[in-house]
N, CA, C and O atoms as CSV, one atom per row, in Angstrom:
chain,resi,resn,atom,element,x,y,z
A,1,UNK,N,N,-13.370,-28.033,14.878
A,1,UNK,CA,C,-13.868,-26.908,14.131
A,1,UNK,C,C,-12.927,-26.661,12.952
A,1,UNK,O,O,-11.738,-26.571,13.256
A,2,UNK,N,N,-13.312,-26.510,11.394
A,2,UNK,CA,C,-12.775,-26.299,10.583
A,2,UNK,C,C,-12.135,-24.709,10.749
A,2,UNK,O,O,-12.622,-23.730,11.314
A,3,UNK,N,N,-10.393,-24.931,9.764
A,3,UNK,CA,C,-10.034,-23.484,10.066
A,3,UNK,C,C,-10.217,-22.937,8.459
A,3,UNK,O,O,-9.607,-23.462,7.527
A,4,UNK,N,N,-11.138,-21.820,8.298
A,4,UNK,CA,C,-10.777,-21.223,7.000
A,4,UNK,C,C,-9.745,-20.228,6.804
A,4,UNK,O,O,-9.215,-19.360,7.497
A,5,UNK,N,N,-9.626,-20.738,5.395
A,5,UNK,CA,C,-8.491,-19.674,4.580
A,5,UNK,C,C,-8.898,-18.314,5.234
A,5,UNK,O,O,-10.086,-18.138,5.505
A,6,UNK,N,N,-7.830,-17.191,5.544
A,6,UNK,CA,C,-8.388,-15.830,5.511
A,6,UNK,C,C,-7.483,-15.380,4.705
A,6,UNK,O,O,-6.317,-15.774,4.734
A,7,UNK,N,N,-7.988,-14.391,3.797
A,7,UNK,CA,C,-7.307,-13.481,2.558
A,7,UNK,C,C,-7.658,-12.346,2.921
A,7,UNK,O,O,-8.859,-12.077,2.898
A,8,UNK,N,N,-6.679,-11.351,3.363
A,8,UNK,CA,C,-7.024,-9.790,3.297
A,8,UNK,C,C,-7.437,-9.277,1.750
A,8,UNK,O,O,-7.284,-8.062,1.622
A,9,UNK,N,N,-7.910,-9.937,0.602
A,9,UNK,CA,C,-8.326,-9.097,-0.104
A,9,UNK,C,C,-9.680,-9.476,-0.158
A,9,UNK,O,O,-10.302,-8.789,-0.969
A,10,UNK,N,N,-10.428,-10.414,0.478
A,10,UNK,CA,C,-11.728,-10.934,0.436
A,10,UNK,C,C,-12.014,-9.388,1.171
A,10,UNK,O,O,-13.057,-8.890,0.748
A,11,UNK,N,N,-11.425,-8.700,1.997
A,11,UNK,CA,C,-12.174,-8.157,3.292
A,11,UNK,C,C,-11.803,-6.354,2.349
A,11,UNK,O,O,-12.302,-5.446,3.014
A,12,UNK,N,N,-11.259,-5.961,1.376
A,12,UNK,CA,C,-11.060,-4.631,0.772
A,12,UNK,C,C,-11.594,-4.413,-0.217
A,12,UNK,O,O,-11.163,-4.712,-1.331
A,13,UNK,N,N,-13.199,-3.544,0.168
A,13,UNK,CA,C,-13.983,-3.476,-0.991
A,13,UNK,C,C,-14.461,-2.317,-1.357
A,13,UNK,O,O,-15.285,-2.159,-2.257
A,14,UNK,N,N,-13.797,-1.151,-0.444
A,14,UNK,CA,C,-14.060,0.170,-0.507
A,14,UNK,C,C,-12.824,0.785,-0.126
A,14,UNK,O,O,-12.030,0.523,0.777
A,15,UNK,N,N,-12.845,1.871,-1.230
A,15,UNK,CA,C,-11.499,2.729,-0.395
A,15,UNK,C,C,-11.243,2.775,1.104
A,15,UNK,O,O,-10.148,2.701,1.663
A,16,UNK,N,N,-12.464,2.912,1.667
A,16,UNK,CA,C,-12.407,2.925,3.275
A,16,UNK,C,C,-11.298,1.685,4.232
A,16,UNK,O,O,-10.458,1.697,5.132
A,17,UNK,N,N,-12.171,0.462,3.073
A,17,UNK,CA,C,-11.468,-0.323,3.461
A,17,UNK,C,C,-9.595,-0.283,3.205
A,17,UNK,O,O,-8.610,-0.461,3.922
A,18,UNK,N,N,-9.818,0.011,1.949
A,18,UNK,CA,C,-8.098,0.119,1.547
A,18,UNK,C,C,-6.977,0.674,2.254
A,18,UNK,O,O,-5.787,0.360,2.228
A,19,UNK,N,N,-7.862,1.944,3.166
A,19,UNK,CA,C,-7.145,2.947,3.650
A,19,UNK,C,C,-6.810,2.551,4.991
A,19,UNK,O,O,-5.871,3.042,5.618
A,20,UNK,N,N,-7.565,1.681,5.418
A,20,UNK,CA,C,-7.420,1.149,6.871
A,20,UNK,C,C,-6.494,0.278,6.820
A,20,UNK,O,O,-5.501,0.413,7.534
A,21,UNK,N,N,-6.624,-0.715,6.026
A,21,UNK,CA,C,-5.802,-1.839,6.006
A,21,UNK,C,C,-4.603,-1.229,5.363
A,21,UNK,O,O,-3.611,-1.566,6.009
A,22,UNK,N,N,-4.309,-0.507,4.404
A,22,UNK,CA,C,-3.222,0.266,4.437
A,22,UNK,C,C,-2.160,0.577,5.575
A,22,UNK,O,O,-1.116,0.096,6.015
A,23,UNK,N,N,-3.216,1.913,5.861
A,23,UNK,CA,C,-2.877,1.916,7.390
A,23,UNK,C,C,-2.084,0.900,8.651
A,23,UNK,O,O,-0.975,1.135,9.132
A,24,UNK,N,N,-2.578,0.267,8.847
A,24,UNK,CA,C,-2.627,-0.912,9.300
A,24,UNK,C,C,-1.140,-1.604,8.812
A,24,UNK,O,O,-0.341,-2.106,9.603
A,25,UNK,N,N,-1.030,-1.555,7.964
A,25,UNK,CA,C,0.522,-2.170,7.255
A,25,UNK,C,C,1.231,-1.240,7.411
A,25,UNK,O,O,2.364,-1.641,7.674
A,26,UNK,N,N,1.168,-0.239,7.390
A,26,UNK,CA,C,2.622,0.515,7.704
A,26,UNK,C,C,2.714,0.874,9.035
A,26,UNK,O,O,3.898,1.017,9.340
A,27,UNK,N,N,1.943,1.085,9.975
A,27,UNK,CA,C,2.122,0.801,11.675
A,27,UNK,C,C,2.646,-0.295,12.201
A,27,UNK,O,O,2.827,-0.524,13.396
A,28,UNK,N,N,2.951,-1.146,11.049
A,28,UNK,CA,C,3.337,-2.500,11.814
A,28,UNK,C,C,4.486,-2.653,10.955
A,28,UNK,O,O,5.169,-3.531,11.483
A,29,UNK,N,N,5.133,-2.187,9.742
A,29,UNK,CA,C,6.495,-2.610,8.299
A,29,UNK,C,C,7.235,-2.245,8.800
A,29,UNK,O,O,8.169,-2.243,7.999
A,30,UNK,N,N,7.713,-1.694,10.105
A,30,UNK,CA,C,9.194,-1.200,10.774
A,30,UNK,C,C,10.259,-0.892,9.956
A,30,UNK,O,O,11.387,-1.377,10.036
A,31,UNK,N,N,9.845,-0.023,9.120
A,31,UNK,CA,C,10.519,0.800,8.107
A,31,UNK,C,C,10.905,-0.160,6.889
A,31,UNK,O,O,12.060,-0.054,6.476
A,32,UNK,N,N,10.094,-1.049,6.296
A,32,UNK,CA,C,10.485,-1.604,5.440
A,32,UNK,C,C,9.197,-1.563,4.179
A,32,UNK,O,O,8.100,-2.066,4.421
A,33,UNK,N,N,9.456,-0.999,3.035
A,33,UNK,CA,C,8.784,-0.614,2.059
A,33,UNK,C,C,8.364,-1.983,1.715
A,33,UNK,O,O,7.152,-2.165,1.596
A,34,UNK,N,N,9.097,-2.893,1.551
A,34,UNK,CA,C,8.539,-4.225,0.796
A,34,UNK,C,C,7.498,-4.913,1.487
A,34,UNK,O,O,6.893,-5.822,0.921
A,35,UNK,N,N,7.300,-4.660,2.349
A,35,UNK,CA,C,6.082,-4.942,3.004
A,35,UNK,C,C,4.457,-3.816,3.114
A,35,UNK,O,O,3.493,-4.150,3.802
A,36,UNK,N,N,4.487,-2.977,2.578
A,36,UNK,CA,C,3.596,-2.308,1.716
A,36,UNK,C,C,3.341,-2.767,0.746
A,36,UNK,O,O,2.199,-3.179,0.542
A,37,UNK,N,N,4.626,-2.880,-0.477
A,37,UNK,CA,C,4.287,-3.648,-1.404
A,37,UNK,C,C,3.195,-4.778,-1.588
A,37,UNK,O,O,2.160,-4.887,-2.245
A,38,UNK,N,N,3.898,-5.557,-0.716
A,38,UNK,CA,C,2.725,-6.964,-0.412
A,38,UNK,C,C,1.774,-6.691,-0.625
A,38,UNK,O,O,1.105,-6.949,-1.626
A,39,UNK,N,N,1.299,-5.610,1.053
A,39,UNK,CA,C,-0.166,-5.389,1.097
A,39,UNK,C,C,-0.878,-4.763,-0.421
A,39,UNK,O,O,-2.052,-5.074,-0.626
A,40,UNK,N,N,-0.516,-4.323,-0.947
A,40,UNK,CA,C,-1.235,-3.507,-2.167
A,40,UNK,C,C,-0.668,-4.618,-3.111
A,40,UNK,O,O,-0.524,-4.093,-4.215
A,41,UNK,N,N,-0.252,-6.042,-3.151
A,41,UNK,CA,C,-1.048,-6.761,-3.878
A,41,UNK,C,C,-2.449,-7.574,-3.087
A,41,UNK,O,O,-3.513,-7.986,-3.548
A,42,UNK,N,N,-2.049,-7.573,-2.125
A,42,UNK,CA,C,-3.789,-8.068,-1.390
A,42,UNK,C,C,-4.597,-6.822,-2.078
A,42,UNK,O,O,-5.744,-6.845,-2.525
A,43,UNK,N,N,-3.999,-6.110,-2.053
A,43,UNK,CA,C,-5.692,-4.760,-2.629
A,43,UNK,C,C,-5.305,-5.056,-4.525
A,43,UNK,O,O,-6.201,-4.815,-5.334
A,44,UNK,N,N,-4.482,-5.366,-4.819
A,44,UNK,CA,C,-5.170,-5.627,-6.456
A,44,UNK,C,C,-5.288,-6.874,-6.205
A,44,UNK,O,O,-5.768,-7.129,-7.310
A,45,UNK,N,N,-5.260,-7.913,-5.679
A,45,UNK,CA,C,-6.485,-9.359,-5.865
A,45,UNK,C,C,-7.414,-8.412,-5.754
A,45,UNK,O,O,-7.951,-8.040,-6.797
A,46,UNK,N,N,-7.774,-7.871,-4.615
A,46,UNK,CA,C,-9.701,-7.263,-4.336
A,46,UNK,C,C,-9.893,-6.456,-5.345
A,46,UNK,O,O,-11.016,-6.257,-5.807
A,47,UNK,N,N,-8.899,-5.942,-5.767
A,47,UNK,CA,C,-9.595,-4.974,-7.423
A,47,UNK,C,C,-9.453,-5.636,-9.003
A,47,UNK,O,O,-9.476,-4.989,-10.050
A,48,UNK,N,N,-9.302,-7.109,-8.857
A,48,UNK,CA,C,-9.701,-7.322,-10.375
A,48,UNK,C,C,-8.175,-7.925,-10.748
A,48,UNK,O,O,-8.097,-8.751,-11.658
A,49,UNK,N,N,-6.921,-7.484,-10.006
A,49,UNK,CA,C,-5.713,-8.639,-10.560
A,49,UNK,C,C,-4.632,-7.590,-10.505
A,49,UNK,O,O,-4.966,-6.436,-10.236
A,50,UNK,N,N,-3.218,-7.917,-10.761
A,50,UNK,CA,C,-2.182,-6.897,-10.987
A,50,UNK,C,C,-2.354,-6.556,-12.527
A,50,UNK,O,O,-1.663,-5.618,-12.923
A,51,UNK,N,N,-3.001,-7.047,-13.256
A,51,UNK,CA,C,-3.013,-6.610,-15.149
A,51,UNK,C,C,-4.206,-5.375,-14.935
A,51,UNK,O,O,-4.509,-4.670,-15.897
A,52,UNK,N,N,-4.766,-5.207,-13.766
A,52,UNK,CA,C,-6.026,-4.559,-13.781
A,52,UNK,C,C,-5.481,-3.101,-13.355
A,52,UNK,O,O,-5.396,-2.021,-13.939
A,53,UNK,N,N,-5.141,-3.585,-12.028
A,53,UNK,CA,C,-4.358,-2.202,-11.463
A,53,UNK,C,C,-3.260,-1.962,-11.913
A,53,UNK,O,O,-2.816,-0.838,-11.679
A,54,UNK,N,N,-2.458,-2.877,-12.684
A,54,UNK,CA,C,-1.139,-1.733,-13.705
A,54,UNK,C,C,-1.664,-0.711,-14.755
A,54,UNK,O,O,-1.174,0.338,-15.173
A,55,UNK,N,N,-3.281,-1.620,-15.155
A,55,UNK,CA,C,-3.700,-0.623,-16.471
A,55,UNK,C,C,-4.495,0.644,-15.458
A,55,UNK,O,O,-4.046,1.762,-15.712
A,56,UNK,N,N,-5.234,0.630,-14.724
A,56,UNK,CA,C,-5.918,1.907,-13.897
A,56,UNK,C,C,-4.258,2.972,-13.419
A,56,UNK,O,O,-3.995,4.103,-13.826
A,57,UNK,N,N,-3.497,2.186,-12.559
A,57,UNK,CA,C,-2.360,3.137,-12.641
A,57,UNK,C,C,-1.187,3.451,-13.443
A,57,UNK,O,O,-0.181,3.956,-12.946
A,58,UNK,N,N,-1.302,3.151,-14.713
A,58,UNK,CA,C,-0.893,3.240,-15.867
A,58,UNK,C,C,0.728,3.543,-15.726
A,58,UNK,O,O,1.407,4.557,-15.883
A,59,UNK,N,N,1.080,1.903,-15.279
A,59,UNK,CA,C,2.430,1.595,-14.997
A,59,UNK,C,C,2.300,0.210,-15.291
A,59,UNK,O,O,1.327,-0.539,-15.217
A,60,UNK,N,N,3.780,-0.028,-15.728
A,60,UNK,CA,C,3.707,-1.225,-16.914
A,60,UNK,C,C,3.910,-2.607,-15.945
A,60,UNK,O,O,4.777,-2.698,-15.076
A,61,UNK,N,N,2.648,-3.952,-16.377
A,61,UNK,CA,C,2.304,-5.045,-15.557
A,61,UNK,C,C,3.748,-5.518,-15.048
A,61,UNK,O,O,4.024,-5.476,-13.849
A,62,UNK,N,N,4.396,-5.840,-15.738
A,62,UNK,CA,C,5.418,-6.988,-15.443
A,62,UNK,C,C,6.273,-6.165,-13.951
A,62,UNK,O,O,6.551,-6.689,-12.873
A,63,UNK,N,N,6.541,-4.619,-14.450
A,63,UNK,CA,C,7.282,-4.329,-13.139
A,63,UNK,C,C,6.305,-3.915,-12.006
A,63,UNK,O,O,6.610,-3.799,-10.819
A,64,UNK,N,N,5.270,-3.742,-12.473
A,64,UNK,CA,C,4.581,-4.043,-11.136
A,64,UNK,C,C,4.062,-4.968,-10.441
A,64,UNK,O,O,3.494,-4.854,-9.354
A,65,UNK,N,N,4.348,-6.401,-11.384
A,65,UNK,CA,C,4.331,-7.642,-10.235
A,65,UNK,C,C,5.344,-7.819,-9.879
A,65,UNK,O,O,5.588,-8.650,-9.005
A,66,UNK,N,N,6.380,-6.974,-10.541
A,66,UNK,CA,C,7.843,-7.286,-9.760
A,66,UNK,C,C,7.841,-6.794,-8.377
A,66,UNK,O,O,8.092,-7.419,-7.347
A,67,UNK,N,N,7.471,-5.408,-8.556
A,67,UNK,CA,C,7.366,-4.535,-7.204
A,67,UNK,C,C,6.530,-4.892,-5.950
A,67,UNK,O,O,6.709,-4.725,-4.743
A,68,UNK,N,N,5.306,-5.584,-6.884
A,68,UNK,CA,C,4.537,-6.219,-5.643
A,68,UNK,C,C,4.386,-7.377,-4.620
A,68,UNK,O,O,3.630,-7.559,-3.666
A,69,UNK,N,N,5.944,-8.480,-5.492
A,69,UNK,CA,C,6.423,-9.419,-4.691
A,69,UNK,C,C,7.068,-8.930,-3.394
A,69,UNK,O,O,7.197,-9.855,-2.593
A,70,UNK,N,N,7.425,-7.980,-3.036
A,70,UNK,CA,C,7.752,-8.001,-1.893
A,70,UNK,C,C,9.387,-7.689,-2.253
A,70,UNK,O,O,9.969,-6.800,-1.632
A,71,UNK,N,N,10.058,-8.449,-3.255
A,71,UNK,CA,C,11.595,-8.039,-3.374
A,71,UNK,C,C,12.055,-7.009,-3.512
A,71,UNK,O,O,13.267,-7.018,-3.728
A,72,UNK,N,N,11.479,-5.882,-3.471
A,72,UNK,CA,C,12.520,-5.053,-4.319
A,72,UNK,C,C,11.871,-3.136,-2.978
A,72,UNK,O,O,10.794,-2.884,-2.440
A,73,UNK,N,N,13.103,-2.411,-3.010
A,73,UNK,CA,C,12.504,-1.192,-2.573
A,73,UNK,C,C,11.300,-0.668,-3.558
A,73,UNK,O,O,11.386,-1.360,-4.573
A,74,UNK,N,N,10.350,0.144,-3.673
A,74,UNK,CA,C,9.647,0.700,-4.617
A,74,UNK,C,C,9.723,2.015,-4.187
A,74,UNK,O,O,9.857,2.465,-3.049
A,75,UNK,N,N,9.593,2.702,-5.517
A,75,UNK,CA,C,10.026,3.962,-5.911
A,75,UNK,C,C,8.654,4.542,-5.275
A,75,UNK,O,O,7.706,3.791,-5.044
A,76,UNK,N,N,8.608,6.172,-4.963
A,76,UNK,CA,C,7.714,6.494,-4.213
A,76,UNK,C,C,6.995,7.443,-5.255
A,76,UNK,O,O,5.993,8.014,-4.824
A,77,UNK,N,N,7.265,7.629,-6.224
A,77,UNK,CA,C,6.089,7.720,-7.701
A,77,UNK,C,C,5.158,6.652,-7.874
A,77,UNK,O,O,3.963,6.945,-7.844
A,78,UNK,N,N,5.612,5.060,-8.109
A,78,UNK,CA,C,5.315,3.844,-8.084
A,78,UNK,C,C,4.220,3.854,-6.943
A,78,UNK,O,O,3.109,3.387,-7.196
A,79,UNK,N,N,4.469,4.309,-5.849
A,79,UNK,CA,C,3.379,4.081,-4.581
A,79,UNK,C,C,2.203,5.035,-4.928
A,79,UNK,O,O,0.994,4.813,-5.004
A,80,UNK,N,N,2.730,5.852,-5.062
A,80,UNK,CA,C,1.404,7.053,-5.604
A,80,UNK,C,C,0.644,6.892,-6.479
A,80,UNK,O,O,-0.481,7.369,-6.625
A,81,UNK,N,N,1.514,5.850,-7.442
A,81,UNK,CA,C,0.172,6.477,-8.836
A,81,UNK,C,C,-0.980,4.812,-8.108
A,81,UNK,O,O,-2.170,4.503,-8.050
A,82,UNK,N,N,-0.106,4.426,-7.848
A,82,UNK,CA,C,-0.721,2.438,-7.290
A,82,UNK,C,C,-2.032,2.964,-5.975
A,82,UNK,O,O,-3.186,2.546,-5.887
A,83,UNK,N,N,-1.345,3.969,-5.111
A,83,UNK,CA,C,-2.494,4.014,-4.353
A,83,UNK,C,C,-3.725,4.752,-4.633
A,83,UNK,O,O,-4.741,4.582,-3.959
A,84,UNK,N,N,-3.626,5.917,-6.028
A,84,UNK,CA,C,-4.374,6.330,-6.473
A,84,UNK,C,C,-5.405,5.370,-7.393
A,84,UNK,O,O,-6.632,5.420,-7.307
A,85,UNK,N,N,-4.726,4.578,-8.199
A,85,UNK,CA,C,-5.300,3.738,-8.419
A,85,UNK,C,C,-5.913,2.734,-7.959
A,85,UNK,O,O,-6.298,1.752,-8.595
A,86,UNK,N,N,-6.057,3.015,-6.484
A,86,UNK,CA,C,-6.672,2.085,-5.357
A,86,UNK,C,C,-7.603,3.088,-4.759
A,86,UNK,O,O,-7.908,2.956,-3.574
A,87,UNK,N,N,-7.996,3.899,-5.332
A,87,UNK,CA,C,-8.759,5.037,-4.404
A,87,UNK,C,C,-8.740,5.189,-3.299
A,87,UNK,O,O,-9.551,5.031,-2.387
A,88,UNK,N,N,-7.018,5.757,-3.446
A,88,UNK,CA,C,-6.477,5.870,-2.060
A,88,UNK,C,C,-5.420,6.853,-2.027
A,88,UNK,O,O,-4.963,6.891,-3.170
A,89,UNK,N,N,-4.694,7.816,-1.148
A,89,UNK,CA,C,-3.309,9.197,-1.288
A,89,UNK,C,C,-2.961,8.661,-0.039
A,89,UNK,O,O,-3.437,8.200,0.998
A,90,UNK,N,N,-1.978,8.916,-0.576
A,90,UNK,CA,C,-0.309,9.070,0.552
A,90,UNK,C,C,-0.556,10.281,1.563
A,90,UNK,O,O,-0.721,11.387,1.048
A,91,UNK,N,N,-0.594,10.182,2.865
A,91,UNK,CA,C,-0.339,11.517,3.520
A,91,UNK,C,C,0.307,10.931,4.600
A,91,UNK,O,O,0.495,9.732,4.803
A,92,UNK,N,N,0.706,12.109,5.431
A,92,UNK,CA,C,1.516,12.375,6.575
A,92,UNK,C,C,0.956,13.215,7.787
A,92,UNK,O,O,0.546,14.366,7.940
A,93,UNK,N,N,1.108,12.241,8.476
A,93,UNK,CA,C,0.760,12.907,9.502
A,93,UNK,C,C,1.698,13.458,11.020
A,93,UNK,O,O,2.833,13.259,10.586
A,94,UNK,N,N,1.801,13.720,11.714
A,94,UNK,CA,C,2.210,14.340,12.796
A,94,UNK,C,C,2.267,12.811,13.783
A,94,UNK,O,O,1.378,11.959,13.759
A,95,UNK,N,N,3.158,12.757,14.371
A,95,UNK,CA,C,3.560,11.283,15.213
A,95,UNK,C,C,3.123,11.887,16.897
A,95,UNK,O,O,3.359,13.084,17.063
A,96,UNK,N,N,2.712,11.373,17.717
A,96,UNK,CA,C,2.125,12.118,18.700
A,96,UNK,C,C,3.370,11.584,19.977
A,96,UNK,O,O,3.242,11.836,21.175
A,97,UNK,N,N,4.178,11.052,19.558
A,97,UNK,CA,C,5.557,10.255,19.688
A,97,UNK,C,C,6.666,10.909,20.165
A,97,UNK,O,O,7.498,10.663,21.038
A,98,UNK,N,N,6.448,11.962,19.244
A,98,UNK,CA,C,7.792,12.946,18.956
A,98,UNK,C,C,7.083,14.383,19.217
A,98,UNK,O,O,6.014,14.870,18.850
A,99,UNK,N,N,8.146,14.835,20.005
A,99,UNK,CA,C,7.537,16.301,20.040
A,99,UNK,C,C,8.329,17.797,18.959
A,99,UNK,O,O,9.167,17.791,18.057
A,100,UNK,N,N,7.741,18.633,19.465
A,100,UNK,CA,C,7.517,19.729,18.295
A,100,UNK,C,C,9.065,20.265,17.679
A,100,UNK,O,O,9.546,21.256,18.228
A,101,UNK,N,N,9.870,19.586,16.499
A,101,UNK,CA,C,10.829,20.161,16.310
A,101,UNK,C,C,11.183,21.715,15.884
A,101,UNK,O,O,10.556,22.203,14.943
A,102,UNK,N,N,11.957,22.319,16.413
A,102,UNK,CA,C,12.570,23.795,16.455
A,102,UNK,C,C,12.686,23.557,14.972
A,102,UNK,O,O,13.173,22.619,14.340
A,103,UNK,N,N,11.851,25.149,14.436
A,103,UNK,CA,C,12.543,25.805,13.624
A,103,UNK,C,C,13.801,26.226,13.126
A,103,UNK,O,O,14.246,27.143,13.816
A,104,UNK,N,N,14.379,25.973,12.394
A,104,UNK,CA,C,16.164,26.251,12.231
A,104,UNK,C,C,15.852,27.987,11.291
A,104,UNK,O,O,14.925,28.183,10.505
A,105,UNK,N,N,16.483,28.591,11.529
A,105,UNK,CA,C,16.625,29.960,10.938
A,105,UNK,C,C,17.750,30.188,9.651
A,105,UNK,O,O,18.981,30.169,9.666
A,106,UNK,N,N,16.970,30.365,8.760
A,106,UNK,CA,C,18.245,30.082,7.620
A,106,UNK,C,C,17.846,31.693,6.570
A,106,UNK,O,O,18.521,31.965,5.577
């Protein structure tokens, strides 16, 4: 049986999708930003290229194929305007992990 190529950006064609597979990458990056990076160049292949999504998130190409190799920490402005431009936001949620930290009184 032949094995085909699989590309996670063949499969991100709706924000829905973006947000999952997003998702999905940072439940598994064990605290390492450069591996987000990656994934959100799999989501600009599926949106048209990194010249496409530097111009929609109107941050300049070259350092954002820098950022999206994987080398480098990325700045967390850089993630925002990139996931907006992926029709997609940053949120936070509550870890069901950890329980309810005390208020400190200041």
């Amino acid at each position: 049986m032949p094995v085909k190529e699989h590309r996670a950006s063949d499969y991100l064609k709706t924000p829905q999708d973006i947000a999952l597979y997003l998702n999905a990458v940072i439940e598994e990056f064990d605290g390492d930003p450069r591996l987000l990076m990656k994934a959100f160049r799999h989501v600009a292949t599926a949106q048209g290229g990194v010249s496409e999504l530097a111009r929609r998130a109107a941050v300049d190409r070259v350092g954002l194929s820098r950022g999206l190799s994987g080398n480098r920490n990325p700045r967390l402005g850089t993630v925002t305007k990139i996931a907006a431009a992926c029709g997609v936001k940053i949120q936070f949620v509550a870890r069901p992990d950890i329980g309810q930290a005390p208020m400190s009184k200041t």
